[in-house]
N, C-alpha and C positions, 0 to 999 in steps of 0.2 A: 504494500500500500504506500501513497504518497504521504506527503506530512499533509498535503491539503486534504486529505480523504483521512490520515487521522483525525483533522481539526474537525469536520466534518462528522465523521463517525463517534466522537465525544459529545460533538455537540445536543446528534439524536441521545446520543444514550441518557445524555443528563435532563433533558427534557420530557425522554419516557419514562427512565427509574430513579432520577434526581430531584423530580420537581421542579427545581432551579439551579442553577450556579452558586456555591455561598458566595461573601462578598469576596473585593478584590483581596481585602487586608487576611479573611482566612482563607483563603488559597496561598495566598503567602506564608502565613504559618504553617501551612500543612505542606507547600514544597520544604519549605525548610526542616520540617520533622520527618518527610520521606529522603531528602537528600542526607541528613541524619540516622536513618537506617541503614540507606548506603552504604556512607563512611563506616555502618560499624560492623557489616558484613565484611566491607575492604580489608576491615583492620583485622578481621579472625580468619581471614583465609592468605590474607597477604604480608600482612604484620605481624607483630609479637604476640597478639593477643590469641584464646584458643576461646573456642565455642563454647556457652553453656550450655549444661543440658537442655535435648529439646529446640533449644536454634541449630539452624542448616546452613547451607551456603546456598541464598536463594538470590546469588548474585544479579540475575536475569529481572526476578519479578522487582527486585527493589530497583533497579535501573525503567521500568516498566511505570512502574508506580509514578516515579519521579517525571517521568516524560508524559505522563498521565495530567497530574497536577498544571505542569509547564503548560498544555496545548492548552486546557482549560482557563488558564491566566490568560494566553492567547487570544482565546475565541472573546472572552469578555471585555477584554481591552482592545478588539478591531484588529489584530495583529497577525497579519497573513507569513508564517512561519517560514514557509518557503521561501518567502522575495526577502525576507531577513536574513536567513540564511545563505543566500547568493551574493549579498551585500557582503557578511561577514566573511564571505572567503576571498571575496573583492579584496577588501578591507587588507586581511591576513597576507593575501600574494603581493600586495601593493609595498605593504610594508616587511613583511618577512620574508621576502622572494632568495635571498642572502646568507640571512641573521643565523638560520640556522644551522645551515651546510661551515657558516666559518665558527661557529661556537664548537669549541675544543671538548667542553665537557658533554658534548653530548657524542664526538666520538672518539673520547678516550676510555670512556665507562661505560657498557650495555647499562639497560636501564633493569632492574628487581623485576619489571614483568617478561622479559624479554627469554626468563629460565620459565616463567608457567604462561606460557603460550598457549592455547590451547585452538583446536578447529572453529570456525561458526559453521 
């Protein structure tokens, strides 16, 4: 699917099993608390930290979640994701077309994910 056919396909869903949108400020707080789940999935499969019992490594749904939250900020605020995101790689090549390939530390050190690779 496209990101305009996610915005889209949230937008029914929130309208058939949502009722409504909540407002902009708790959609905020709740990316903020899904991008928080996130981080703390990161930190027990990728960092020092280990799993408690009962939690999994649901690396996928919580990146899911978080991209969930984000479209729905989107659809409320007019924000067609797609044309944003074309803008930011604009943006990105315009200004980092260079920066990268001559930054030393990025190929003197493989990067911690670089050893759990894994297929999509």
């Amino acid at each position: 699917m496209t990101i305009k056919e996610a915005q889209e396909m949230v937008d029914t869903w929130v309208k058939t099993y949502g009722v409504r949108y909540f407002s902009e400020l708790t959609n905020m707080a709740c990316l903020t608390e899904e991008v928080g789940e996130l981080a703390r999935v990161i930190a027990r499969t990728y960092g020092d930290q280990s799993f408690k019992p009962g939690e999994k490594a649901n690396l996928g749904e919580e990146m899911a979640d978080v991209m969930w939250v984000l479209l729905c900020l989107a659809n409320q605020t007019g924000i067609d994701l797609t044309e944003e995101l074309k803008k930011s790689f604009d943006k990105k090549t315009k200004r980092d077309s260079e920066r990268h390939h001559n930054n030393p530390k990025l190929t003197e050190h493989p990067t911690p994910s670089e050893d759990n690779k894994t297929l999509i």
